[in-house]
N, C-alpha and C positions, 0 to 999 in steps of 0.2 A: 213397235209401231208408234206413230206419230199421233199425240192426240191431237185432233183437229183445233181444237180449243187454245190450243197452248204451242206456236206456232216455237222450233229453233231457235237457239240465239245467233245472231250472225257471226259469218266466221271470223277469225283473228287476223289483220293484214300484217305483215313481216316489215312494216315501217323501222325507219331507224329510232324513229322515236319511241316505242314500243320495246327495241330493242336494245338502247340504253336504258326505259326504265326495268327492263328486268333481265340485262345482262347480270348484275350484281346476284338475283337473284338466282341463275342461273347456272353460276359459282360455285353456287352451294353457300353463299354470303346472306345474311339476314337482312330487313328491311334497315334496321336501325344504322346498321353496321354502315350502309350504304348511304343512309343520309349524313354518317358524318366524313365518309371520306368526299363527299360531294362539300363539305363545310368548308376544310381541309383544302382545297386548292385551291393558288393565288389565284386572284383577281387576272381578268387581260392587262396586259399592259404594264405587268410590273418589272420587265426587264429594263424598260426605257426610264422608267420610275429611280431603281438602281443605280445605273448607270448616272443620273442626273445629279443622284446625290451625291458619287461619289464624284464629277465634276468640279462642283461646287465644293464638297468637301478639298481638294487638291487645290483649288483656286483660295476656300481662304488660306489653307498652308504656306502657301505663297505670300501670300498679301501679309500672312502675319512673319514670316521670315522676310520678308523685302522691306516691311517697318523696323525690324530690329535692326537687321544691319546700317539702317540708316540714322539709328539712335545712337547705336554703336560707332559710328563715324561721328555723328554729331559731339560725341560724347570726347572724342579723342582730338577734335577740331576744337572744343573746347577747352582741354586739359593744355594741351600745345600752347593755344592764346596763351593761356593764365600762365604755362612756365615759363614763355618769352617775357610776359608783362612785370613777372616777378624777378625775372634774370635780370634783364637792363634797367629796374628801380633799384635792384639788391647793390648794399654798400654805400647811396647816394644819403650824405648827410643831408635832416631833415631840419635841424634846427636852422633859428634865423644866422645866415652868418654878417648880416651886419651890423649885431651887437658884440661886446669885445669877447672874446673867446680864445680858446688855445686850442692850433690847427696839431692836428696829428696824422701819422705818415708813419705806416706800417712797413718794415723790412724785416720780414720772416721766412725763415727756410733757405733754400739755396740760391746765391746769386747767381743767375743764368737769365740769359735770352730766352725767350719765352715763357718763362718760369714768372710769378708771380712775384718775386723779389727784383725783377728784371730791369733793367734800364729806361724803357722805355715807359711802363710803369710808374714806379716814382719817380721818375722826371716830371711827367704829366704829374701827378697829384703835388706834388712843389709847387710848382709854378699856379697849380689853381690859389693852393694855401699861401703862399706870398702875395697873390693877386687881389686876396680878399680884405677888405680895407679893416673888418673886425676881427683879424686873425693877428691878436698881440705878438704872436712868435711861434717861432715853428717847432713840433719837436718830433725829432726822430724815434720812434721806438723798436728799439733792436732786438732778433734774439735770430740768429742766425750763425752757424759756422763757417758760413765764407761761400769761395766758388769763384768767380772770372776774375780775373785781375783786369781785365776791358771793360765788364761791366762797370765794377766798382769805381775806374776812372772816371767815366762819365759823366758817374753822379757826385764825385766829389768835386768835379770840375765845377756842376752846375749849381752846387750848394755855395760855392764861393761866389758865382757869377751873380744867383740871386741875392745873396746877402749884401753884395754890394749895392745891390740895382733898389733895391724895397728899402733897406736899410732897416730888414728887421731879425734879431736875434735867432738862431738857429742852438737848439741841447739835442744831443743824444743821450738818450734814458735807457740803457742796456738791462734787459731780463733776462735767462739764465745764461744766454751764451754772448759776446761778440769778440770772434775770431775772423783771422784772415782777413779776407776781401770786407768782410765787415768792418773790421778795424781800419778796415781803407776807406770807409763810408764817414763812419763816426769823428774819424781826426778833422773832417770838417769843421764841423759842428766849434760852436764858440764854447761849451764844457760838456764834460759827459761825466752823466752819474750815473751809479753802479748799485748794485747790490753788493754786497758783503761777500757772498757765496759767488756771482755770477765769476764767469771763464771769460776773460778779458787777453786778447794780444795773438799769437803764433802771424809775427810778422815773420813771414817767410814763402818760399816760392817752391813747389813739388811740381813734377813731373812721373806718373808712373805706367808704367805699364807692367806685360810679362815677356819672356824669354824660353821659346820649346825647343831649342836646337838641339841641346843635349837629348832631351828623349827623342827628340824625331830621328837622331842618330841611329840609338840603340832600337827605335822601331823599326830602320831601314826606312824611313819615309824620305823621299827625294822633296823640295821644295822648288816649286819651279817658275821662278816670278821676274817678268821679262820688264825692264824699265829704261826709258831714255834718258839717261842722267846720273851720274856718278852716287849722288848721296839720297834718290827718289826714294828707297825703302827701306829709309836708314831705321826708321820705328816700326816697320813691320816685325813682330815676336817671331815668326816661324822665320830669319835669315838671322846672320850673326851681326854684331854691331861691331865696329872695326873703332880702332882708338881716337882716330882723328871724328868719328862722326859722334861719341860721347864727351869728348873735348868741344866740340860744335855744341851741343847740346846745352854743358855745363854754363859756357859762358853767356847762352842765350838767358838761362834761368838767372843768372847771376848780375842779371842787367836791368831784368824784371823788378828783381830782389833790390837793387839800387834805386830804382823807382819809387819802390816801396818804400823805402827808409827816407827817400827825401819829402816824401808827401807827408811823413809820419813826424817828421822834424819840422816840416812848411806848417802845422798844422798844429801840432803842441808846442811846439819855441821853446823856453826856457824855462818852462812845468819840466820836462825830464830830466828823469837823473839816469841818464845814460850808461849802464853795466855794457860786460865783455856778451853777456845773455840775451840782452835787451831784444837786439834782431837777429834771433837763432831757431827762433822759430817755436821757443817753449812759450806757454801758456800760462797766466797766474790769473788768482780770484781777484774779486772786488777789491779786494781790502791793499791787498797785495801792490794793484794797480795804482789804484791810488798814491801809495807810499812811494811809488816809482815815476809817477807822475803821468803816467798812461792813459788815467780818468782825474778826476775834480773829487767828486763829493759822491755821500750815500745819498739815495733816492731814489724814487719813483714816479712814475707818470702823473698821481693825483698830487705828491711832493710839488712837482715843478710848477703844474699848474697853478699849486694854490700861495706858495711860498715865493717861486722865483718868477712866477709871468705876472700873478697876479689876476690873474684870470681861470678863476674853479669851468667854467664852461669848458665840456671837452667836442671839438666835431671832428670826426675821421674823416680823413681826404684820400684815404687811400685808394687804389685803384687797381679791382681786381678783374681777372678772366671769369664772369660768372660763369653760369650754366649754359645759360644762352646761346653766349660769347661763346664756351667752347664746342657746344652744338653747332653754330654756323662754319666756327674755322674748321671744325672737321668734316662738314660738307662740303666747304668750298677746296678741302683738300682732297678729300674723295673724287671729288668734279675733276680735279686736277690732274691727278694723277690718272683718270679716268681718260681724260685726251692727250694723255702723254702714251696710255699705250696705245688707242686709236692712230694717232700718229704715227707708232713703233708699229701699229699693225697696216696702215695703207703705203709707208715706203717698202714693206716687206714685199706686199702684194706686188710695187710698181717693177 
């Protein structure tokens, strides 16, 4: 029975909200339990939250790779500058040259075109060190074994040409070698001093190659080389050489070799003492030279300048392919050779 006094409680509505707070309950889940997985869940809105960051986090990755490599270029843009800046200063004598001085003119390694020892090379640096009004005299400093007998023409031609023209003395100072084409440089020169030890002389004229006929015989290899002209492959090594075309040969070298000996005679005069050896192509030291008349005196680079120019001041004129230099000529032969096969390639096409 219902006491009049003490009316029901009303009944419970099946609200949802009613029914989230004690679904948990519900469970068989505790009160506590439930406030804290209600803790426990993100905030609204954290997906776009996320997402935002990691945005931004990709955008600085970016930003900070899109600096680098721009430091990185900058960095190579500048490396580049400084080794052109350094290439085309490198070699240039800094002293003053129009105090008196003694010009110097390096001929080192092998005489060739394109080579550093090359014609065109010291030529140019001659002609600078004659031009210079405080350049007492010139001098050659050798150590070379040789190489062109054209190169080395040229420049003796031009050492005589200048010496007349300036009117100023020309020595070659030989260090441990001047052979061959060298010794076609140095007979220029108004005296050449030697080292004691240095390898002075092989005036003579080589030609060599090789010869595979015999084994290509015995390999059965056929050689098949089609030519317009009786003597066209006469130095090819895989065909045989026939008598008349080493007869041809010999006489060419032997005319060189006459060249050789007259320049070498035009050039030392009545200093030599002339043996059956002399121009056979052998080799003797400093000292040797000397006694044969081949070279002058003992000496050295800081000897001449100080004893025979008169003049302790040393500038180098010498003139080399730097870094630079040889950076550009092989891009501009890269270039080159580049539209040579574009060319090979659009008459193909046509």
């Amino acid at each position: 029975m219902t006491d009049p006094n003490h009316p029901p409680p009303p009944p419970l509505e099946a609200t949802a909200e009613n029914f989230e707070s004690n679904a948990p309950l519900q469970q068989g889940a505790s009160a506590p339990d439930a406030i804290k997985n209600k803790a426990n869940e993100p905030p609204p809105g954290w997906e776009r939250a996320t997402l935002e960051r990691l945005a931004f986090a990709a955008l600085n990755e970016q930003r900070t790779a899109r600096r680098w490599r721009v430091f990185v270029r900058l960095a190579w843009l500048t490396f580049f500058v400084a080794l052109f800046w350094f290439g085309f200063s490198q070699g240039k004598p800094t002293n003053d040259k129009s105090l008196p001085h003694t010009a110097v003119v390096e001929i080192k390694g092998e005489i060739a075109s394109g080579s550093d020892a090359s014609a065109e090379l010291i030529v140019a640096a001659m002609r600078s060190a004659f031009e210079d009004d405080g350049a007492q005299a010139v001098v050659l400093l050798i150590n070379s074994p040789g190489g062109s007998p054209v190169q080395a023409g040229i420049i003796n031609d031009e050492i005589r040409r200048l010496k007349a023209k300036h009117k100023k003395p020309v020595y070659a100072v030989v260090e441990e070698t001047c052979a061959s084409a060298a010794y076609y440089i140095a007979v220029g020169a108004d005296d050449i001093y030697v080292d004691k030890a240095s390898i002075v002389g092989s005036i003579g004229v080589l030609m060599d190659g090789f010869g595979f006929t015999g084994l290509m015989d015995k390999l059965g290899v056929e050689r098949r080389l089609m030519t317009a002209g009786e003597n066209k492959g006469f130095l090819d090594p895989f065909s045989p050489q026939t008598e008349k075309q080493r007869v041809f040969a010999q006489s060419m070298l032997d005319k060189i070799h006459k060249q050789f000996i007259d320049v070498v005679k035009t050039g030392r005069g009545k200093r030599l003492k002339e043996t059956s050896e002399m121009f056979s192509g052998l080799f003797w030291t400093g000292q040797q030279a000397i006694e044969m008349g081949l070279a002058d005196h003992l000496g050295n680079l800081d000897y001449v300048a100080r004893e025979v120019v008169k003049a302790e001041e040393l500038i180098d004129y010498t003139r080399r392919d730097n870094v630079a230099e040889r950076l550009a000529k092989r891009f501009g032969a890269a270039l080159g050779e580049g539209a040579v096969r574009a060319a090979k390639s659009a008459a193909t096409l046509r």
